[in-house]
DRENMARTOR-309868 format. One record per residue (C-alpha): residue number from 1; residue in one letter; chain; x, y, z. Coordinates in Angstrom, 1 decimal. Layout:
<recs>
nr=NUM rest=A kette=A x=X y=Y z=Z
...
</recs>
This chain:
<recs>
nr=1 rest=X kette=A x=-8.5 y=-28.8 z=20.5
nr=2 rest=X kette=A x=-6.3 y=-25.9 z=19.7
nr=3 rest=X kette=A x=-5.0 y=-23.3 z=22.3
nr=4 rest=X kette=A x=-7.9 y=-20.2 z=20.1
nr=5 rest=X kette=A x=-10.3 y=-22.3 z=20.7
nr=6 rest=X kette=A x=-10.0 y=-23.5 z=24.0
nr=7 rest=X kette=A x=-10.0 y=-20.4 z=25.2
nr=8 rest=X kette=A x=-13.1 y=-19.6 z=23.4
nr=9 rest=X kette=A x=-14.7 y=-22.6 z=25.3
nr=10 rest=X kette=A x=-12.9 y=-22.3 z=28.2
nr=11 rest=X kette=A x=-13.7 y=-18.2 z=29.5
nr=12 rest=X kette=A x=-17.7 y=-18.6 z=29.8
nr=13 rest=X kette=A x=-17.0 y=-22.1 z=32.0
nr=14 rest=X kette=A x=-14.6 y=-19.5 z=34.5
nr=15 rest=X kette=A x=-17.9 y=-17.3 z=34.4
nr=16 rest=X kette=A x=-19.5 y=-19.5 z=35.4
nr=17 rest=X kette=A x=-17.7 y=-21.0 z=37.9
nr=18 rest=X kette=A x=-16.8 y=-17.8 z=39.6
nr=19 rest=X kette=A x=-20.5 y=-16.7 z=39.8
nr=20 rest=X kette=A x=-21.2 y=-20.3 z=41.6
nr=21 rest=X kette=A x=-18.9 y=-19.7 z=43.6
nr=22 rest=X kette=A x=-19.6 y=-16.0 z=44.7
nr=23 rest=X kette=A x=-22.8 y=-16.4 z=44.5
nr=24 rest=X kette=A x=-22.3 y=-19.6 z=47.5
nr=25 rest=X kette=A x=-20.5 y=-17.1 z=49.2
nr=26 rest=X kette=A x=-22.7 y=-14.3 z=49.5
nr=27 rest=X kette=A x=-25.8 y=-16.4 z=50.1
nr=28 rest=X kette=A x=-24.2 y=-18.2 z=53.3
nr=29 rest=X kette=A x=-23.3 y=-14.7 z=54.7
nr=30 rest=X kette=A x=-26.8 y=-13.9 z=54.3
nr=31 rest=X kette=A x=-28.6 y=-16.5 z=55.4
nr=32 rest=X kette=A x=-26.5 y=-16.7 z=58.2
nr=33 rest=X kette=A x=-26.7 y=-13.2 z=59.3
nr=34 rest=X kette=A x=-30.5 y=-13.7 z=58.7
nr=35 rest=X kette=A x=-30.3 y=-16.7 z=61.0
nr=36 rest=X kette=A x=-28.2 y=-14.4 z=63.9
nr=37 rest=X kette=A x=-31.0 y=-12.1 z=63.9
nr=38 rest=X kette=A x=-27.8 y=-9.6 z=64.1
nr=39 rest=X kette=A x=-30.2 y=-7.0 z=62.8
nr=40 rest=X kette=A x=-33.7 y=-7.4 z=63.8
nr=41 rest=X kette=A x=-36.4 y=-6.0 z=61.6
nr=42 rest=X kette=A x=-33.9 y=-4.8 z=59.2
nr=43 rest=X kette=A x=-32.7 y=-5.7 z=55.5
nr=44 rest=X kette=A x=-31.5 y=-9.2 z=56.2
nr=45 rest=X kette=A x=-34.7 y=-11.3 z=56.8
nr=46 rest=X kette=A x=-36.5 y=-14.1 z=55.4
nr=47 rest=X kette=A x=-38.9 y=-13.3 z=52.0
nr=48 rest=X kette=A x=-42.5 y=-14.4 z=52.6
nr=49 rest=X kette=A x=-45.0 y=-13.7 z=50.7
nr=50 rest=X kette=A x=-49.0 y=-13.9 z=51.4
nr=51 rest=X kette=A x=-46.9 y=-15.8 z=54.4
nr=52 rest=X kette=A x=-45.5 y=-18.3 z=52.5
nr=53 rest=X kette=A x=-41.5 y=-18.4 z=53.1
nr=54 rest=X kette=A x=-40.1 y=-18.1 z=49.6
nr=55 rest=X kette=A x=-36.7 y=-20.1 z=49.3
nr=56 rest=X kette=A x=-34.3 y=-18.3 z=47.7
nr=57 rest=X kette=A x=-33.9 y=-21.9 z=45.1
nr=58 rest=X kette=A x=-37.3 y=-20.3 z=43.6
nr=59 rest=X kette=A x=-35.0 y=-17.2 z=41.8
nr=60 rest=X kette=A x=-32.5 y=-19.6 z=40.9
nr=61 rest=X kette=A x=-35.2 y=-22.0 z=39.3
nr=62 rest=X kette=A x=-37.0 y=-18.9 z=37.5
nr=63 rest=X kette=A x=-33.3 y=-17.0 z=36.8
nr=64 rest=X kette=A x=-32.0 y=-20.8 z=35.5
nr=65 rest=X kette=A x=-34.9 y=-21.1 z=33.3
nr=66 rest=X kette=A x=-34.5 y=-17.6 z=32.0
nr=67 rest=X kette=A x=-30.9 y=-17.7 z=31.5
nr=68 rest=X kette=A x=-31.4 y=-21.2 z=29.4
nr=69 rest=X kette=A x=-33.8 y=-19.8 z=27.5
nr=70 rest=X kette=A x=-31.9 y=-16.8 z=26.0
nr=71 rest=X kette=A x=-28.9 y=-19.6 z=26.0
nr=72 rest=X kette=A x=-30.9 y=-21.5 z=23.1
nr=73 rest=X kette=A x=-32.9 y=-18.5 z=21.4
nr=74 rest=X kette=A x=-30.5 y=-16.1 z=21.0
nr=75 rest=X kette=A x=-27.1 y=-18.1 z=20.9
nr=76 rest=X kette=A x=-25.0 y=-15.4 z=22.5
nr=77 rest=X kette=A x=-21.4 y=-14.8 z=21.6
nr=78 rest=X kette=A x=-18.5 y=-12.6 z=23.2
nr=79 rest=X kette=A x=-19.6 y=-10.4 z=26.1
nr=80 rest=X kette=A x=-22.8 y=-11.8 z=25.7
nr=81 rest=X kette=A x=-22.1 y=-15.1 z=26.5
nr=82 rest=X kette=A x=-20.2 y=-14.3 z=29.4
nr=83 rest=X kette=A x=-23.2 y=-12.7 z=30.7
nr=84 rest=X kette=A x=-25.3 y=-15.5 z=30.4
nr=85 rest=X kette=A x=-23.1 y=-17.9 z=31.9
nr=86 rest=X kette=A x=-22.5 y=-15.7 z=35.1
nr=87 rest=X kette=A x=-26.3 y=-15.7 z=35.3
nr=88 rest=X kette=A x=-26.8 y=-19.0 z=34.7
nr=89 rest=X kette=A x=-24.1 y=-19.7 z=37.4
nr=90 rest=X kette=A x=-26.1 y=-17.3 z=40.0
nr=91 rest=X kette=A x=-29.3 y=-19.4 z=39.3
nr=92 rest=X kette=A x=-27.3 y=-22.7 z=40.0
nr=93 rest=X kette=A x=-25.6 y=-21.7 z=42.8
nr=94 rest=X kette=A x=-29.0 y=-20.5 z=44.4
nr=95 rest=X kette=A x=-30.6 y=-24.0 z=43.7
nr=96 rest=X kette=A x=-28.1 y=-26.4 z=45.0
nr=97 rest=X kette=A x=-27.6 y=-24.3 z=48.1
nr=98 rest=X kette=A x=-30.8 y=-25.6 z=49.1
nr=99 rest=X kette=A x=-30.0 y=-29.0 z=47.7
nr=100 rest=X kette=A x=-31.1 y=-30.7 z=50.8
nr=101 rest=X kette=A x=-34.9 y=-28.9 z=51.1
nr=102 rest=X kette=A x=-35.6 y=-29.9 z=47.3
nr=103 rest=X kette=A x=-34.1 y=-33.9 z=48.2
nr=104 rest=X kette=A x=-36.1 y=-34.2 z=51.4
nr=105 rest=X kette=A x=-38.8 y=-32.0 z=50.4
nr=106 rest=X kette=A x=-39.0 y=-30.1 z=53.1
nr=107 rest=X kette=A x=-37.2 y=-27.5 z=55.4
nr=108 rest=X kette=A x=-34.2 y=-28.8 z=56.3
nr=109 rest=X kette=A x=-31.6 y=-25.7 z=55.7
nr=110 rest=X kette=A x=-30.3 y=-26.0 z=59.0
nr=111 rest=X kette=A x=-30.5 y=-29.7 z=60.3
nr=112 rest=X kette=A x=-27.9 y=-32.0 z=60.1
nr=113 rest=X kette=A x=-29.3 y=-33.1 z=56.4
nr=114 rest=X kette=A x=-28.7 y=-29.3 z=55.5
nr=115 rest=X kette=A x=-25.0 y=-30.5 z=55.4
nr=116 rest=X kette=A x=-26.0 y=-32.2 z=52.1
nr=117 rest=X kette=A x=-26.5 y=-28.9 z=50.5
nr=118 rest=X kette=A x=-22.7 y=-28.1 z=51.3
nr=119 rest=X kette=A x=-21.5 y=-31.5 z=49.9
nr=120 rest=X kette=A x=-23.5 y=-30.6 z=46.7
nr=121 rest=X kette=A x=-22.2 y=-27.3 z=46.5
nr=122 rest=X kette=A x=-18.9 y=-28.8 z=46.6
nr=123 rest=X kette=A x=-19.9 y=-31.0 z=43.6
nr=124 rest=X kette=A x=-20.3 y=-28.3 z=41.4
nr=125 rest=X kette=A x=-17.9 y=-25.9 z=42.2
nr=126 rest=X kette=A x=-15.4 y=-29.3 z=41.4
nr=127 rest=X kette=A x=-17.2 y=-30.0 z=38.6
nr=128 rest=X kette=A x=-17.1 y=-26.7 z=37.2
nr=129 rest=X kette=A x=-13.9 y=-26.2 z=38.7
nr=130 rest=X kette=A x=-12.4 y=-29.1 z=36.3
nr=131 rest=X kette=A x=-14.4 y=-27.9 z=32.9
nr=132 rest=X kette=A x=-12.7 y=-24.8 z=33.1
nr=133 rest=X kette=A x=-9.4 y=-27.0 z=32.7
nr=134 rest=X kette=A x=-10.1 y=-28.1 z=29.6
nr=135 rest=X kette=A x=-11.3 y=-31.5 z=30.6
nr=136 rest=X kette=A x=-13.0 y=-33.5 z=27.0
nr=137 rest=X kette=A x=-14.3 y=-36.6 z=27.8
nr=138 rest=X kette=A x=-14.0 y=-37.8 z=24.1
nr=139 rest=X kette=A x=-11.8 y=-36.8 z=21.4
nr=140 rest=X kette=A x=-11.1 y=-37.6 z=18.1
nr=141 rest=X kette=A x=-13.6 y=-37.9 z=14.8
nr=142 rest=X kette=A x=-16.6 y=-40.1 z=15.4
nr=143 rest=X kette=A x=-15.7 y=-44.1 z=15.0
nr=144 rest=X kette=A x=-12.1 y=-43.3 z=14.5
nr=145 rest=X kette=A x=-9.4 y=-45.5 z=16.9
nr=146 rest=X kette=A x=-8.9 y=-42.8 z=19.2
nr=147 rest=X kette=A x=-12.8 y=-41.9 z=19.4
nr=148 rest=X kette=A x=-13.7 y=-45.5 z=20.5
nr=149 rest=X kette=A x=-10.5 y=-45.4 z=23.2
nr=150 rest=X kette=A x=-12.4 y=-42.8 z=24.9
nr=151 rest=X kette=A x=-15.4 y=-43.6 z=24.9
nr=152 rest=X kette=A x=-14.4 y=-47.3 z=26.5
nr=153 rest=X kette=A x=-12.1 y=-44.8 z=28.9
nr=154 rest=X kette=A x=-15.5 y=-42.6 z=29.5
nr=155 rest=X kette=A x=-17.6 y=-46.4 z=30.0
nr=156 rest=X kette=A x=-14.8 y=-47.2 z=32.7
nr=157 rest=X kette=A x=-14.9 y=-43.8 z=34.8
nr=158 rest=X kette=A x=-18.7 y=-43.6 z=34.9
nr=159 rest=X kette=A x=-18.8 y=-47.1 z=35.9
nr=160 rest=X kette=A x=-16.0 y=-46.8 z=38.6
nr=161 rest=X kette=A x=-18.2 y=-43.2 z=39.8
nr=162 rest=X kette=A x=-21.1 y=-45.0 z=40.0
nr=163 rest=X kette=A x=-19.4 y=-47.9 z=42.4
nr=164 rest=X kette=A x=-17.9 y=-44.9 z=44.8
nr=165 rest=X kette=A x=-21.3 y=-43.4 z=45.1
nr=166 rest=X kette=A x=-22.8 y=-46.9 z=46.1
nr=167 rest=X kette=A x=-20.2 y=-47.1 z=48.4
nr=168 rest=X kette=A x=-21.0 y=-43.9 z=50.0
nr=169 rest=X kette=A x=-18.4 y=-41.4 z=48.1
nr=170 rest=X kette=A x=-19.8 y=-38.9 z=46.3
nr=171 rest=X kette=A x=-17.5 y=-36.3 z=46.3
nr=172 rest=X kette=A x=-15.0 y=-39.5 z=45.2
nr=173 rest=X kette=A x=-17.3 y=-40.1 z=42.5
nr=174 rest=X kette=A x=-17.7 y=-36.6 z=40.8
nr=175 rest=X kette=A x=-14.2 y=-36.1 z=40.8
nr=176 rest=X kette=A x=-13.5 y=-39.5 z=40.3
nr=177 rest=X kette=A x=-15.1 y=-38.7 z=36.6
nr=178 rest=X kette=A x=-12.1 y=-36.3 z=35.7
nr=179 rest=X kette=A x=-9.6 y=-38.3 z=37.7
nr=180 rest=X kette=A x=-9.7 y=-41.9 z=36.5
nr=181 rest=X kette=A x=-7.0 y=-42.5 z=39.7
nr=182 rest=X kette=A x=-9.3 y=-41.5 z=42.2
nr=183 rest=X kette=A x=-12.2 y=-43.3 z=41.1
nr=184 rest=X kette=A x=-10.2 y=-46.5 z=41.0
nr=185 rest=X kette=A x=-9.1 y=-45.8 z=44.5
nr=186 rest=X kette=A x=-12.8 y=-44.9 z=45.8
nr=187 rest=X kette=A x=-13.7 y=-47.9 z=43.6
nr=188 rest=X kette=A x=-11.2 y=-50.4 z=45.3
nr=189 rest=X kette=A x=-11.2 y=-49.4 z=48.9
nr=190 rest=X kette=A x=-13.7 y=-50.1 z=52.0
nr=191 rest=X kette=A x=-17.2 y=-48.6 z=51.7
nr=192 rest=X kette=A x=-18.9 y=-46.8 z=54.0
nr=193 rest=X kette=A x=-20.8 y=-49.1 z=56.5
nr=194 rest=X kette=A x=-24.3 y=-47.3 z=55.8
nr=195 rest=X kette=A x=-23.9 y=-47.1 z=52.2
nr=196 rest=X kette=A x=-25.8 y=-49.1 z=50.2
nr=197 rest=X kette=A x=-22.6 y=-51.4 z=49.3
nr=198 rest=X kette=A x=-21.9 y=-51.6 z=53.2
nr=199 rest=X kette=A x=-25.4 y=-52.6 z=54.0
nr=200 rest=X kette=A x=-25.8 y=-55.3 z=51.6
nr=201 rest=X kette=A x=-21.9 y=-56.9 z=51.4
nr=202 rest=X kette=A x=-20.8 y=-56.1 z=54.7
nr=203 rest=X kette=A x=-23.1 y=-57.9 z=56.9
nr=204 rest=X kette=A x=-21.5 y=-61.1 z=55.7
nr=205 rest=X kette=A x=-18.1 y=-60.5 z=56.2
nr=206 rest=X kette=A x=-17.8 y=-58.8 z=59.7
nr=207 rest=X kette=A x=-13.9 y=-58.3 z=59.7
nr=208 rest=X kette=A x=-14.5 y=-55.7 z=56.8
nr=209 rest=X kette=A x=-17.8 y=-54.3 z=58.4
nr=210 rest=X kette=A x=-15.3 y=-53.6 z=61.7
nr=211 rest=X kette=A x=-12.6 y=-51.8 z=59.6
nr=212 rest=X kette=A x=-14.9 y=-49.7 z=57.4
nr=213 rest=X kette=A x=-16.4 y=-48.8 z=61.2
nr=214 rest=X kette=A x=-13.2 y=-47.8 z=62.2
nr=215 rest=X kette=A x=-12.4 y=-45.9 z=59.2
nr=216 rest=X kette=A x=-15.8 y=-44.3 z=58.8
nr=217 rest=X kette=A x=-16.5 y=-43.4 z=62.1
nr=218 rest=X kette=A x=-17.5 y=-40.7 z=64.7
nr=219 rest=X kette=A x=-14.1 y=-39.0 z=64.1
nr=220 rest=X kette=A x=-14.2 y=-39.1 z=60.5
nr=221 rest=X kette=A x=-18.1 y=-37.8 z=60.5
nr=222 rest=X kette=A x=-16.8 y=-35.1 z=63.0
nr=223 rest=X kette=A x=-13.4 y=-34.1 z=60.7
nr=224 rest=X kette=A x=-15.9 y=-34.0 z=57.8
nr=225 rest=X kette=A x=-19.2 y=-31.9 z=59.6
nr=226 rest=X kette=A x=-16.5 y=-29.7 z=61.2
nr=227 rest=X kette=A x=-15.4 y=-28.5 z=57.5
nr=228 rest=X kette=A x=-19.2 y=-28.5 z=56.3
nr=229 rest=X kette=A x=-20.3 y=-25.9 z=59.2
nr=230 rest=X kette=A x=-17.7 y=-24.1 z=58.6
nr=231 rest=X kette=A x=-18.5 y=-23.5 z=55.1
nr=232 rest=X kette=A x=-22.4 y=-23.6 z=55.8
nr=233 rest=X kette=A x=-22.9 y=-22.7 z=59.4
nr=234 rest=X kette=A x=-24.0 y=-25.4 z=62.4
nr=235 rest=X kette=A x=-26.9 y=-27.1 z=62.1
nr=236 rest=X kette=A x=-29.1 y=-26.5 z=65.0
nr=237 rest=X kette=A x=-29.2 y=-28.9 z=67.3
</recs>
């Protein structure tokens, strides 16, 4: 891909990412001002209508749908384009904030599952984080030499993600995907005992169930929920 056209492709992806990511930002502040009740019966409270709470994920459903929508009708170029994905990036930012609520399907902003939202959010901003790099997953003319190398490279990285999240990695996985190294590392090394991989391999082989313990345990959960409520807030307790 050449240097006019990546930049083409490349400034709506940095829209995007930066509205995800400000967007994150100012949602966190609010709901956790809300939360503080810092200014009772002022500007900062919940929206409920008829008494139903509405989630803020509802606008980023309806403004992701919307945004989509013009994406395909209207094809936007230039300015316009960049418009769209900052907008689309708003609507995706305001979903996967409540990431957790629409995965349990329930309430669960600010329980210890509300952590999952942050470890979503993480995923994209990464995700979108690496596309604005320039990452293609395949290059080259269709069925050409260097076409079918990336594909069997793409084959490899998607199946080495998907062993990292059945070990209990996500965040290994997703990046893992752009980073064949660290997928092969997540890939290679001791799963988490609760994972799916730990539960089902581990219980037969108990000196590798006792390390991934000690590896995976209270203090690491702490180092990691320590970093997650200070991006999202504590849960309550």
């Amino acid at each position: 891909m050449g240097s006019t056209d990546q930049s083409v492709t490349l400034r709506p992806m940095m829209s995007m990412f930066m509205a995800v990511l400000v967007t994150f930002v100012c949602t966190r502040v609010i709901t956790r001002r809300i939360r503080s009740r810092a200014e009772p019966g002022g500007a900062l409270k919940d929206i409920a209508i008829g008494g139903v709470h509405i989630h803020h994920q509802v606008f980023g459903i309806v403004i992701m749908l919307c945004s989509g929508m013009a994406l395909i009708s209207a094809t936007p170029e230039g300015v316009a384009l960049h418009v769209v994905a900052a907008v689309f990036g708003v609507g995706v930012s305001l979903t996967f904030d409540e990431f957790a609520l629409w995965l349990h399907v329930e309430d669960v902003y600010w329980s210890t599952e509300g952590r999952q939202s942050v470890d979503a959010m993480f995923c994209v901003l990464v995700t979108t984080g690496l596309l604005v790099g320039g990452v293609d997953f395949v290059t080259g003319a269709v069925g050409t030499l260097e076409w079918w190398v990336s594909v069997a490279v793409l084959a490899l990285d998607l199946a080495l993600s998907v062993i990292c999240v059945l070990k209990g990695k996500l965040i290994t996985a997703v990046i893992g995907l752009f980073l064949q190294p660290v997928a092969i590392a997540g890939a290679i090394r001791l799963a988490k005992p609760r994972s799916w991989w730990g539960r089902r391999r581990y219980p037969l082989k108990p000196h590798r169930l006792a390390r991934a313990e000690r590896r995976f345990g209270a203090a690491y959960e702490a180092r990691w929920n320590r970093a997650r409520d200070f991006v999202g807030g504590t849960p309550d307790q």
